[in-house]
C-alpha positions in Angstrom: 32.7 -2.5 -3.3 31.3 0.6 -1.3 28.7 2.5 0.2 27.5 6.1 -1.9 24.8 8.6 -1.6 23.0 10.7 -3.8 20.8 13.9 -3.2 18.1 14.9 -5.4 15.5 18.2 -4.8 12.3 17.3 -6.3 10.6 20.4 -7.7 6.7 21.2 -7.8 6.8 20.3 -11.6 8.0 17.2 -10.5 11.5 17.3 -12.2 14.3 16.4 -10.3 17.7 17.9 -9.6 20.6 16.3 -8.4 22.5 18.2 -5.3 26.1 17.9 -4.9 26.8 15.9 -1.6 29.5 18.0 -0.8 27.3 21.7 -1.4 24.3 20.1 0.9 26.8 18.9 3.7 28.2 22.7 3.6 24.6 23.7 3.2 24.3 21.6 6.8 27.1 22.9 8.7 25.9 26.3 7.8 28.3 28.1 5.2 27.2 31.0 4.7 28.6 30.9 0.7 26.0 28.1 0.3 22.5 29.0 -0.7 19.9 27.6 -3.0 18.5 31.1 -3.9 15.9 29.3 -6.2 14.1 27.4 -3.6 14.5 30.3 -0.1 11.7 30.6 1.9 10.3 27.1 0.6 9.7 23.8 2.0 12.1 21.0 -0.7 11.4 17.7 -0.8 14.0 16.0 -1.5 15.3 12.3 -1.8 18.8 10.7 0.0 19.4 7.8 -1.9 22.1 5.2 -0.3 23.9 3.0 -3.0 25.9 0.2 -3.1 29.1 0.7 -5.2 31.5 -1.0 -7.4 34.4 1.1 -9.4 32.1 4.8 -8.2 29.2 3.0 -9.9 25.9 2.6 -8.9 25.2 -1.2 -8.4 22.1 -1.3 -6.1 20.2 0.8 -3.9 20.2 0.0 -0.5 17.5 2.3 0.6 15.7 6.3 -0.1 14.8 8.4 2.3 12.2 11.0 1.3 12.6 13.8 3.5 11.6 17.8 3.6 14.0 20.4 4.1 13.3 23.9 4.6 14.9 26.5 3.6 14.5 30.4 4.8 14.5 33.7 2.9 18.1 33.3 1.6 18.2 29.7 0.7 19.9 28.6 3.5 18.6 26.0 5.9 16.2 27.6 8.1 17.7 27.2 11.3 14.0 27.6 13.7 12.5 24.7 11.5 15.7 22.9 11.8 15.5 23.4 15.5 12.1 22.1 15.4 13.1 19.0 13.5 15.6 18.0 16.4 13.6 18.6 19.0 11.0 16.1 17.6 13.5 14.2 16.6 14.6 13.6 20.1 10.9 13.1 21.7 10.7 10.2 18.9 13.4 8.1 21.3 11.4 7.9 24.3 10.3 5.0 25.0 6.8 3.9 25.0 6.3 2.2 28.4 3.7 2.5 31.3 3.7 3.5 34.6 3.8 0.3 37.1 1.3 2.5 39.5 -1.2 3.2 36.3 -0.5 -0.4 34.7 -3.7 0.3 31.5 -1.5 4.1 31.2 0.7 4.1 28.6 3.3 6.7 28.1 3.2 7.2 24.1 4.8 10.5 23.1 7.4 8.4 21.1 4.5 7.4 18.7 3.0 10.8 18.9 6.3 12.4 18.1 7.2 9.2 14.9 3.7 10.1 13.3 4.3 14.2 13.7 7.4 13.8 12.5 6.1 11.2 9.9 3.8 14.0 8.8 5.7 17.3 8.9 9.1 16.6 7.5 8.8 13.0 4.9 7.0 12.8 2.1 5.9 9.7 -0.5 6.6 9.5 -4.2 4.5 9.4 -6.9 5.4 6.1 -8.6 6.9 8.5 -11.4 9.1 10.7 -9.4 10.3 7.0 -7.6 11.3 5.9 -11.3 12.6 9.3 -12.2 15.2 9.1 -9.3 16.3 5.8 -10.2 17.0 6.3 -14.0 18.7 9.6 -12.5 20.8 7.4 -10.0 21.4 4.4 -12.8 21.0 6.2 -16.1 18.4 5.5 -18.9 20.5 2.5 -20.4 20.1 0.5 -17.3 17.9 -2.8 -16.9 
């Protein structure tokens, strides 16, 4: 048994298109021979799907993560929305607490930042694209 993952843009029409694991973690670190030329200066929803394994095949998913990815002029990842994707990232770990001296204050930028976050860079399926990525991830003969 292992762990997998598969990577699937989902277009406006609603299609889906499986991503190479290896070209999107390139696409991450930045190689510049790495572009989606189809998609630059778009927003892509895509979908990160983590499988359990047995033999390389798909037994179970373990989870999906629908995310949004953008992408500048030259179908790279666009590296100021990217920027601002960590930043909120990291303003999501502060904890919500109050101050002792204002006991009914409470400090909640971490929820601020989870439901900006939330809003700006995820994205819910239709129940068809959900059922479209796992035939994609099991294949059409699967129960």
């Amino acid at each position: 048994m292992g762990t997998g993952v598969r990577l699937f843009f989902v277009n406006d029409d609603r299609t889906i298109r499986r991503i190479p694991w290896a070209r999107y973690e390139r696409l991450l670190k930045g190689d510049s021979d790495i572009c989606f030329q189809e998609y630059a200066g778009r927003s892509v929803r895509y979908a990160l799907v983590f499988l359990e394994l047995i033999n390389r095949k798909p037994v179970e998913i373990i989870s999906i993560q629908y995310s949004i990815l953008s992408l500048d002029s030259e179908g790279q990842i666009s590296a100021e929305e990217y920027e601002k994707e960590m930043r909120l990232g990291a303003q999501m770990l502060v904890p919500t607490e109050s101050d002792p001296s204002l006991p009914n204050v409470i400090d909640a930028t971490g929820r601020f930042a989870i439901k900006s976050f939330k809003d700006r860079y995820t994205w819910n399926p239709s129940p068809e694209i959900e059922a479209a990525i796992i035939e994609a991830v099991f294949g059409k003969n699967s129960g």
